[in-house]
Every structure is written in C-alpha cells, then in structure tokens.
N, C-alpha and C positions, 0 to 999 in steps of 0.2 A: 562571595561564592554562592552560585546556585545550590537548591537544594535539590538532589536526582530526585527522577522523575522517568515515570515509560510514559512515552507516545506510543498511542495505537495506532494501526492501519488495516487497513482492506486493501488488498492486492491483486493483480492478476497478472499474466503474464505471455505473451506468445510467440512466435518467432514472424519471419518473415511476411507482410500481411498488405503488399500495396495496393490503395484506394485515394480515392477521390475526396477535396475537401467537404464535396457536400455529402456523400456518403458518409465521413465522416463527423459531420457537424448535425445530420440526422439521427445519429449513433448517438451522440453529446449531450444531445437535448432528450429525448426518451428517456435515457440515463438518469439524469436531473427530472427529469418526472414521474418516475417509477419509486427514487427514491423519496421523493415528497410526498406522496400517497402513503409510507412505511411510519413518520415519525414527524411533528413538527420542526425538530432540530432540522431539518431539511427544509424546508420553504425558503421560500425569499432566495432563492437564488440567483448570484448574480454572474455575468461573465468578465473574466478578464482580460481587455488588449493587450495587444500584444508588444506594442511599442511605449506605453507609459504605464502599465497594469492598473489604471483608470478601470475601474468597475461599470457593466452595463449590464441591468434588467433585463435578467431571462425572457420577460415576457416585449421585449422592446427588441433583442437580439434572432427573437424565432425568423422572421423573416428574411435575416440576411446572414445567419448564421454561419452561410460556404464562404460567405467573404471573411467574416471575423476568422475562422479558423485558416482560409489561407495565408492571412495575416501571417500567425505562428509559423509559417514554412521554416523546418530545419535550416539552416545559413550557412555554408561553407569558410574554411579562414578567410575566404578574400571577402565577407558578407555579404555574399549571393547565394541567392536563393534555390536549394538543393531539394528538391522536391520529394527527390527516390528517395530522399533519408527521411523523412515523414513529417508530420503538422507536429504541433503543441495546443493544448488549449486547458484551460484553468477554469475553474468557477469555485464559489465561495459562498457558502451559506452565513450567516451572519455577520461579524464585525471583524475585521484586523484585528490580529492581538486580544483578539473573546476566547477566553475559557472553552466555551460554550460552541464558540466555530468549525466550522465541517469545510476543507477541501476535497473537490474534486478534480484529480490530476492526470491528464490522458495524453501517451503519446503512440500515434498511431498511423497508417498509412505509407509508412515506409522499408525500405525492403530489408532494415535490421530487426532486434527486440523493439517488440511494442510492448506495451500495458497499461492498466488503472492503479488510480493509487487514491485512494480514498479516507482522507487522515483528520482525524481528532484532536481538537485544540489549532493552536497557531506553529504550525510547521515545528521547531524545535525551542524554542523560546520560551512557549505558553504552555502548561501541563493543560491536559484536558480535563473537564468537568469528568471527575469518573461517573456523578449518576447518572452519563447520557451511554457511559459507554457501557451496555449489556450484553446480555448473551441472544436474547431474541432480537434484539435491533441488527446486532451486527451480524447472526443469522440471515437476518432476513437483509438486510443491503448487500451481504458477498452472493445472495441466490438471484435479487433483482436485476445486479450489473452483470454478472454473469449469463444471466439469461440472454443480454442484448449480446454481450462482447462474443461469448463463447468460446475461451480460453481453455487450454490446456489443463491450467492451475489456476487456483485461486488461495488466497490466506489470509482469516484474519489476525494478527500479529501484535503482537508488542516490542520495542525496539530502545532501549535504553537511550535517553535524552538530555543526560550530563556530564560532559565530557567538563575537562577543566583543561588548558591551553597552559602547559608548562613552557616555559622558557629553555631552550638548550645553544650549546655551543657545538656546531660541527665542522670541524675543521678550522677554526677561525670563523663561519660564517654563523652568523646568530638565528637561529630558528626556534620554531615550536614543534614540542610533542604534546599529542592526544592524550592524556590521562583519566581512568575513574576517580569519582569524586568517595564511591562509596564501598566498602569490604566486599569480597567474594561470596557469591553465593557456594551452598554447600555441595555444587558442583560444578566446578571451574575449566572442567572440557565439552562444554555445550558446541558443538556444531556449530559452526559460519557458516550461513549460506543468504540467500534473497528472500528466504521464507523468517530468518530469523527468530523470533519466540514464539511457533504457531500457536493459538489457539484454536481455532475452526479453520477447516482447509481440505480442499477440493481436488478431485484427480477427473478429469475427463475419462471415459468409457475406457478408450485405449491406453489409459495408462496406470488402469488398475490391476492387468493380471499379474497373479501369484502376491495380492498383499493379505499382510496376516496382520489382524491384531489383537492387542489383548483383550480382555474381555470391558475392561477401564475406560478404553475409549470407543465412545459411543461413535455407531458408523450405520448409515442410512445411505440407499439409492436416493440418486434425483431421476425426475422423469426424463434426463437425457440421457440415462443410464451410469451415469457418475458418482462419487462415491464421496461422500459428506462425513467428515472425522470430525471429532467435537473433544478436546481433551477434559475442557470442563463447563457445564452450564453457569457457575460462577463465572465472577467476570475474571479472567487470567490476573494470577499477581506473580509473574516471576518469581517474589521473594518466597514464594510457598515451597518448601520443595515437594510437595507430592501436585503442587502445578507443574513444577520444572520440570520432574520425571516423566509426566505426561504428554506434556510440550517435546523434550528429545525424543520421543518415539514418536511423534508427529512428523517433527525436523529429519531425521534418520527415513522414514519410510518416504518425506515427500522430497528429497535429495535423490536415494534410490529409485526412484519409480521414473521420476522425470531426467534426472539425469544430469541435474547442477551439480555444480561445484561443492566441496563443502566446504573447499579452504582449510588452512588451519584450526584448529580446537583451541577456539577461547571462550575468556569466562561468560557469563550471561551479562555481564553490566557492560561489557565490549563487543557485546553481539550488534 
C-alpha cells in the first residue's frame, strides 16, 4: 500500500475560447519559456506526441509546433477529428516517473472549458520533491502562465494523491471503491470543488467585486487589476490545520466569486 501523499498543481481555467492550432501552439511554447527563465526545474523541456507520447525537444519542435498540436485534435466516438472541441498538448520537464518532474498540461481552442494545469512530480504515482515545490516558485509560475493564457481563475493547489482501490460487490457484479488511505483531517467538510486545497489563487478584475478577507490572508493587485490571495507563504501542508482554515476561505471565496460548483462537503484527503 502506498504511503498518501498531495500532489501539487498550478491551474487555470476558462470557458468557451475557439482558436487556431498555431495560435495555440504559440501560446505553448512562450509558456514553456517564460517558465524556464523562473527556476531550473524547468529547462529542458520536452514535447509530447500525440499518437505514442514519444518525447520531442522544445527546441527541435518550435518550428513546427501548429502541426504537433493539431496532432492532439479533440477525436469524436467514431475517432474523428473534432476540432470545435479543442487541441491537447503535453510537455514534460525532466524524466518519467522523476520526483523532481514538472508537467505541462493544456487544453485549449475549443468551444467547451479549457485550461492549464501545471503539476509537480509524476501525475499521481510519483510524490513530488517537496524542496522544489515553494511559495515564490509557484508564485511566480501561476503569474507567468497566466500572463500569456489570461484566465478568469487561476490556483495553486494541493490535491490528495492516495486513494487505495477497495474491492466491492454490486449487485452480483464485482467492482472497486475509492478509498482514503489516511485518518480525517480535523476538518472533514472542506468544500469540493476544481480549485481543491488552494494555496495561492487568482480572480480576474471582473470577478473580484464585493470579496472580503480576513486579514490572514494575504491579498495583492496584479497589473491586470486582479486579485492575488496567498493563504500561506509556507509551502501548503493540508495536515496543518491553521493551513486548512486558510485554504477554505480560499475555496469558499474562489467557488463564490466564479461561480463553480462546490459539490458535496467532503474531507480534505478526498478532495
């Protein structure tokens, strides 16, 4: 049995946003280079195909970039090529399955939700190196992508990463349930929503009127007139609870403000 663990991420999020693969794949690449100037954890970037997720050199991929990303075209059931539903495209800072490694994950150009998603370690497998993950890194990477994408929202998050695959019987047919591996934090009605355990998190101009906060968490303008919440320059541990405390009033105001879901109220290790 795994031992839990949170994955971080960097998120953004926005509604309906159609464009072109090479607008697109212009957008991808700045991205990936804005963030390499912030942190060496960042270099070496590479892109993913789309058809054997075969890795290629950022810098071997610039010139043909609108192709790679039309590659990704959203697929229809019948696996044709749906365009209005949008691209995909991947890049990867250092190794598969590295502690140490940085995706970059973007869906975008199509006429549903798009976003960034920008995650620490290897997807849900690999815990992250926590010394990479800070408070001015990941400051400063949700201000970089944001800058290019220019979303609504932005979050950077923490997101519980050990479920354990219980065996069930339903109805005669044999299935799995989702289970925590680890006890309830000491507040078990945290908000569900896509923002998850914020830590640092972003509201566009227009989707800041009427927020109030405590004096706790720390809240600055961006030069886009935006509004920058910080629950703690520590780096987020969930298990704290005057983290958690600060993180729901993150969750609560950026549910409110924008306008998600929050789902049902469950615990933090099932967020």
């Amino acid at each position: 049995m795994r031992e839990p663990f949170y994955s971080y991420f960097i998120r953004s999020g926005w509604k309906e946003r159609v464009d072109t693969p090479a607008a697109i794949g212009t957008n991808f690449v700045k991205t990936l280079d804005a963030l390499s100037g912030i942190d060496p954890i960042f270099a070496n970037w590479q892109i993913a195909r789309a058809f054997d997720l075969s890795l290629y050199p950022l810098d071997q991929a610039r010139s043909h970039i609108a192709s790679l990303i039309k590659d990704w075209v959203v697929r229809n059931d019948f696996d044709e090529p749906s365009p209005g539903c949008g691209y995909h495209a991947q890049a990867l800072a250092g190794e598969w399955g590295d502690a140490r490694s940085v995706s970059f994950i973007l869906d975008a150009g199509g006429k549903y939700d798009g976003g960034t998603k920008l995650q620490f370690g290897f997807f849900f497998d690999v815990a992250p190196d926590l010394a990479a993950v800070t408070y001015p890194l990941c400051k400063a990477a949700l201000l970089a992508i944001n800058a290019i994408w220019q979303a609504p929202w932005a979050c950077a998050q923490a997101f519980d990463s050990a479920p354990v695959m219980t065996p069930v019987d339903i109805g005669g047919v044999q299935g799995t349930r989702i289970d925590s591996i680890a006890p309830l934090p000491r507040d078990p009605t945290f908000p569900y929503s896509v923002f998850h355990i914020p830590w640092i998190a972003y509201l566009a101009k227009d989707f800041t009127a009427g927020v109030k906060l405590p004096p706790e968490i720390l809240a600055d303008r961006t030069r886009d007139g935006g509004l920058l919440m910080t629950a703690t320059k520590e780096r987020l541990d969930p298990d704290n609870p005057e983290h958690a405390r600060r993180a729901r009033i993150l969750a609560e105001t950026m549910i409110k403000q924008t306008g998600h879901s929050s789902g049902r109220r469950r615990p933090i290790r099932d967020a």
